[in-house]
N, C-alpha and C positions, 0 to 999 in steps of 0.2 A: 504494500500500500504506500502509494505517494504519500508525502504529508502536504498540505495545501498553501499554495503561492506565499500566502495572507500570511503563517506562520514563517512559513522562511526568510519574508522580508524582512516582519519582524525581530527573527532571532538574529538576522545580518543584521538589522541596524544598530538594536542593542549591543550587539559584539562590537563594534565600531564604535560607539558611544565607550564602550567601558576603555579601550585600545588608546581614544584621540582625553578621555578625562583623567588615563594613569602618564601619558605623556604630557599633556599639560603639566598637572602635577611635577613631575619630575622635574620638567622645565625649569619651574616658579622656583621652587626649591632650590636650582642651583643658582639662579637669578639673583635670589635673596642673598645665598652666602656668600655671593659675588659682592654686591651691596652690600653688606657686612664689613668686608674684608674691605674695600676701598675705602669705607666711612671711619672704619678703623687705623688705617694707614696713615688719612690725612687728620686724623686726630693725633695720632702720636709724631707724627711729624712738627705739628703743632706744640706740641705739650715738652716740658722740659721738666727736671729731677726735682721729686720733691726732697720740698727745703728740710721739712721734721724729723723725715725716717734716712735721708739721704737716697733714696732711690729705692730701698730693702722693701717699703710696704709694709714693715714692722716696726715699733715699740717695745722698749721695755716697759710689762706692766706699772700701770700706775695702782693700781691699788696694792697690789705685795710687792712693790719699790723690784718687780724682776726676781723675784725669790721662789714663787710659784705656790709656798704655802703662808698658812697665815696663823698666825698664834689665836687659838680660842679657849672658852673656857669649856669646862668640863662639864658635861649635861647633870643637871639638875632637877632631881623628881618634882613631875609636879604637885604634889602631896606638901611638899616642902615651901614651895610657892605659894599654892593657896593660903596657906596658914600665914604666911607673911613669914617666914620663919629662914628670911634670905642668909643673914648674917652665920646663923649656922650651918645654910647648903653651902654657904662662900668656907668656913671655917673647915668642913666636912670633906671640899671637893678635892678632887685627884688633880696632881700640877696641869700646867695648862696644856692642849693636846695640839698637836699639827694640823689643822684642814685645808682640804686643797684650796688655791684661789679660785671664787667664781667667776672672776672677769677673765684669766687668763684659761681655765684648767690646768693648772699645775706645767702648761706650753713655756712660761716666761714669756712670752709676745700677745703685745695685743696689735689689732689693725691698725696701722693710721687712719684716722679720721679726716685730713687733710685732701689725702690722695685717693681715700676709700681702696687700700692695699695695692696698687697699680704701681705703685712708685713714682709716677710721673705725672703730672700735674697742666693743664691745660690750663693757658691765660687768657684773660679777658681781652675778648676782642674790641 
């Protein structure tokens, strides 16, 4: 049994349709990161060393001064708390313990905020 005109047209067109919308696609795609890559260029051709990190994109932590942890105190029941009964949790507690830093994770580096980590710095036009 044939199948009828009406269907083969249609399954040809649709097959073409899908053929010319994955080529498109592909197309645009590389289009983009063509555009990308140029808008990129003449930006950094632009841009010159930032002044704070010296070009790195990094910091030494400011909040554990680059040490990565931080001196805390030793947890305290809350039992002890509620009661108001601070002076003898403080009197009570274990010497103080190491925590990591939150701003850095115990990395020593944080971003620059200058350069937002690129290292290089784009000037006002």
């Amino acid at each position: 049994m044939r199948p009828s005109p009406l269907l083969t047209a249609v399954g040809a067109s649709a097959g073409t349709f899908v053929v010319l919308g994955g080529t498109t696609a592909i197309v645009s795609g590389v289009a983009l990161s063509v555009a990308k890559r140029v808008v990129r260029a003449r930006r950094n051709a632009a841009a010159t060393s930032c002044a704070q990190c010296t070009g790195s994109g990094f910091l030494p932590c400011q909040i554990c001064m680059g040490h990565g942890v931080l001196r805390c105190r030793a947890p305290v029941r809350r039992s002890q708390l509620a009661r108001k009964l601070r002076p003898q949790a403080e009197a009570a507690a274990a010497p103080p313990v190491q925590c990591s830093c939150p701003g850095c994770g115990t990395t020593r580096l944080q971003r620059c905020l200058n350069c937002l980590g690129e290292g290089r710095v784009c000037l006002p036009s």
